[in-house]
C-alpha positions as CSV (number, residue, x, y, z in Angstrom):
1,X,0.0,0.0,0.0
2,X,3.0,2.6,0.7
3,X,4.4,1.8,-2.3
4,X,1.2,2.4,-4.3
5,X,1.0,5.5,-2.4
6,X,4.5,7.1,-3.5
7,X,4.0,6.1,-6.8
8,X,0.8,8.2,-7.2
9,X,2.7,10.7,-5.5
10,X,5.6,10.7,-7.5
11,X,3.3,10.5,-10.7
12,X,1.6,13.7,-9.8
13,X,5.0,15.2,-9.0
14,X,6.0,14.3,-12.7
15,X,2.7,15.5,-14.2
16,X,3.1,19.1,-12.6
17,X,5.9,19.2,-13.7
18,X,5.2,18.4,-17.3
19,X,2.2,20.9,-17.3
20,X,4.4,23.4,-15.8
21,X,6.4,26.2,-17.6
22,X,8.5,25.2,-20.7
23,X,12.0,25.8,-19.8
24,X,13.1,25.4,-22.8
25,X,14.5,28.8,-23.7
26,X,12.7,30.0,-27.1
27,X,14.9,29.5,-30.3
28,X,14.9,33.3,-32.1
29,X,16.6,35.4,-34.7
30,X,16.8,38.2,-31.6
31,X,19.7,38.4,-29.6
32,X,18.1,37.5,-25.8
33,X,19.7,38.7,-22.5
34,X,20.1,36.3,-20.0
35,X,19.5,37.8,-17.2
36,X,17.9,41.0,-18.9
37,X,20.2,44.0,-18.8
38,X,18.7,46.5,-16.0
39,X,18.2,50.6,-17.2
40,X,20.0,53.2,-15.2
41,X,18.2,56.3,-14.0
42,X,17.6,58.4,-16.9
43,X,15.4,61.5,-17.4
44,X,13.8,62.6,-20.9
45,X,10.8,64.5,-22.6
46,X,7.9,62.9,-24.2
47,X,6.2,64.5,-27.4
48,X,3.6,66.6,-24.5
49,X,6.4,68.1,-22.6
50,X,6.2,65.8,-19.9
51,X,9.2,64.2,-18.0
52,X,10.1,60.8,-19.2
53,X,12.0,58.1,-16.9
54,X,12.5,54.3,-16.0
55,X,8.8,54.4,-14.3
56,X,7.5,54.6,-18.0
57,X,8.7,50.9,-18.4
58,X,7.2,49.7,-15.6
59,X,4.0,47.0,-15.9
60,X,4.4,46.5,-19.3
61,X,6.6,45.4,-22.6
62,X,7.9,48.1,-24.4
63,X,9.6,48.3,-27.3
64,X,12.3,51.2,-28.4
65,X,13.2,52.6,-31.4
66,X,16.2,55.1,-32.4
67,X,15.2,57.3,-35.1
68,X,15.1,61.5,-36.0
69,X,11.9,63.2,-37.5
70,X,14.1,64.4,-40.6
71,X,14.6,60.6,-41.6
72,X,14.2,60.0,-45.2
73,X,13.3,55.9,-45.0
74,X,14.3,53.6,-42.4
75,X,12.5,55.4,-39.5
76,X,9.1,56.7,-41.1
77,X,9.3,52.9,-42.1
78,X,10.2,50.9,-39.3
79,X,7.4,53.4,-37.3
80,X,5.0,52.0,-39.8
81,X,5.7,48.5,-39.3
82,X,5.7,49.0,-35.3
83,X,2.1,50.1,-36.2
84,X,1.1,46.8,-37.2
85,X,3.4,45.3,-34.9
86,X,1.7,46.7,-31.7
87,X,-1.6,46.3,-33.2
88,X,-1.3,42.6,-33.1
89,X,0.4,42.3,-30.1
90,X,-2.0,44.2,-28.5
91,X,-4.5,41.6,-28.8
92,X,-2.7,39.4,-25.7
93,X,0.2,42.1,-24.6
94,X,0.4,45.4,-23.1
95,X,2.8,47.4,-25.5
96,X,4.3,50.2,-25.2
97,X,6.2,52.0,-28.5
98,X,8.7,54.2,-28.0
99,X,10.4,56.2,-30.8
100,X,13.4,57.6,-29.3
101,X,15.0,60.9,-31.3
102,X,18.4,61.7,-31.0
103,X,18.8,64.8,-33.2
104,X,17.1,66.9,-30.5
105,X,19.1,69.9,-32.3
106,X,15.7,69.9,-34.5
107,X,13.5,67.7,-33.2
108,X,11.3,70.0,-31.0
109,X,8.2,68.9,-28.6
110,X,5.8,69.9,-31.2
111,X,7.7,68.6,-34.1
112,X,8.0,65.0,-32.2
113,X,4.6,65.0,-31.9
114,X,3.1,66.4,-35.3
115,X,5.7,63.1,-36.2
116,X,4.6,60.1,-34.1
117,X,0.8,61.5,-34.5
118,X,1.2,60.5,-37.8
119,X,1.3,56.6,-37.2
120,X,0.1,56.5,-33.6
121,X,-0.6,59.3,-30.5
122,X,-0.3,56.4,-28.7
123,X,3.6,56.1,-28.8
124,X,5.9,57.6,-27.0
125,X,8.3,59.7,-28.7
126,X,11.4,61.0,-26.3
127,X,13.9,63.2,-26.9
128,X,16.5,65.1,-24.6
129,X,20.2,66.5,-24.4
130,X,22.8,64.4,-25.8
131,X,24.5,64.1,-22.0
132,X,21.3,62.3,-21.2
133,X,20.1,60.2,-24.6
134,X,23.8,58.7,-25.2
135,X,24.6,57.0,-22.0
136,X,20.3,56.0,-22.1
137,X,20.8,54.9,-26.0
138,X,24.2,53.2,-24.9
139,X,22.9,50.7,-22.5
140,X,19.9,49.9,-24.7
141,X,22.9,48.6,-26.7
142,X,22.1,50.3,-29.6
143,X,24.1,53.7,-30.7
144,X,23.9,57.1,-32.9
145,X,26.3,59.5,-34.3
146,X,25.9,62.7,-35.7
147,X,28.8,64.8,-38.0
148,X,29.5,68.6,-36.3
149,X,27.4,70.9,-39.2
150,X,26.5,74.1,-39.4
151,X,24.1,72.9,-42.2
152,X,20.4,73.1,-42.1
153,X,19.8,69.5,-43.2
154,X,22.0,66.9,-42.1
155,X,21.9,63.0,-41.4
156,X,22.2,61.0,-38.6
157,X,23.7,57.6,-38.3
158,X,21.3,55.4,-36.1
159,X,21.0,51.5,-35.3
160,X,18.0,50.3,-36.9
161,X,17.1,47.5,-34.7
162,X,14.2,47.2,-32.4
163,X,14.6,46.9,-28.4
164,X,12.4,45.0,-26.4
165,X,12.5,46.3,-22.2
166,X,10.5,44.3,-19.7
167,X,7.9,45.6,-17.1
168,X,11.3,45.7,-14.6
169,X,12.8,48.3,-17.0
170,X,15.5,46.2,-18.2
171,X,16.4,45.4,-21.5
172,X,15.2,41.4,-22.3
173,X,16.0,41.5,-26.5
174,X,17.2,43.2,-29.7
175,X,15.5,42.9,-32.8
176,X,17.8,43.4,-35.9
177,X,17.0,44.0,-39.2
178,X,17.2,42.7,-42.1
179,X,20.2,43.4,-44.5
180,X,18.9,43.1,-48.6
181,X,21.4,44.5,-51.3
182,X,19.7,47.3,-52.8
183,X,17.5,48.0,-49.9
184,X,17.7,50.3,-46.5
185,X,18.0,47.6,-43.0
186,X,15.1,47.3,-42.0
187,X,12.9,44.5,-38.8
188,X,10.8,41.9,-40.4
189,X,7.4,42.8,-38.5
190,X,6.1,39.1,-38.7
191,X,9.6,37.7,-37.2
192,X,9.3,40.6,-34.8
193,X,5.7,39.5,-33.7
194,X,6.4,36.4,-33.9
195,X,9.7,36.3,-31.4
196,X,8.0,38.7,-29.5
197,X,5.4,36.2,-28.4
198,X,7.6,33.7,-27.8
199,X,9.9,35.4,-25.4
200,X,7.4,37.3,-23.5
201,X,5.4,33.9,-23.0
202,X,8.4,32.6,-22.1
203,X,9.7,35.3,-19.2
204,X,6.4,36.1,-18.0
205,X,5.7,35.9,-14.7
């Protein structure tokens, strides 16, 4: 009878188990951090005026993009697809987009939001001095660069791949995009969604 009696036990031990969490870590394109990289303190502007910080991550997946409001193609088009992106997601997620400008030389309050109004009110889109938005853009792990110019219109070099930051604030995944000859680097928005689900199903608590 004792022996009958562990068994089941053990069996329901196994079985709870089994039915538990996956811990399997998800196989993805995106480079994951394991554990996710914390966020220092850092201190911005929203598209409103309003102060921006860490507590804007908090409760919720977010997902960051570098980008300037003078941009010719890859950020007007990577906005786009985070459009669609957070539409979808939006049916099992909470998302939060954030469009990060790092020419803030130009890009005003009101021009930041005349910008992201154009594909969603919704997003956030942050901007501050360049002592505050490197060392913030830095450990995102992406990075930007602008040439000294005392010209009107000017570029800015920016990474084109899509951060994911947990509802700690930390960064979890990078999204890169994808390199075809002839064309500007931009994410896949399926393989974004896609991944997306996977690793927030997978770290969710």
């Amino acid at each position: 009878m004792t022996r009958i009696v562990a068994f089941l036990c053990f069996s329901a031990v196994l079985f709870v188990t089994g039915c538990g969490k996956n811990n399997t870590a998800p196989k993805v394109e995106a480079l994951v951090y394991e554990p996710a990289k914390p966020i220092s303190p850092f201190l911005l502007t929203d598209q409103h005026g309003t102060p921006a910080d860490n507590s804007q991550f908090m409760g919720h997946w977010n997902l960051v993009f570098l980008g300037y409001t003078s941009c010719p193609d890859i950020c007007p088009m990577t906005l786009a697809k985070l459009t669609a992106v957070q539409k979808q997601l939006s049916q099992g997620y909470k998302v939060q987009v954030w469009f990060v400008a790092v020419d803030p030389k130009r890009d005003t309050t009101e021009k930041r939001k005349a910008y992201i109004d154009y594909f969603n009110p919704e997003f956030l889109a942050v901007s501050g001095p360049h002592k505050q938005l490197f060392p913030f853009v830095r450990e995102l792990g992406l990075i930007y660069a602008i040439n000294d110019s005392d010209q009107q219109e000017y570029a800015v070099d920016h990474s084109a791949s899509v951060v994911m930051v947990d509802g700690d604030g930390s960064v979890r995944a990078i999204f890169k995009p994808e390199f075809k000859q002839g064309s500007v680097p931009l994410i896949n928005a399926t393989t974004l969604t896609d991944e997306f689900k996977k690793i927030a199903d997978y770290y969710a608590k």
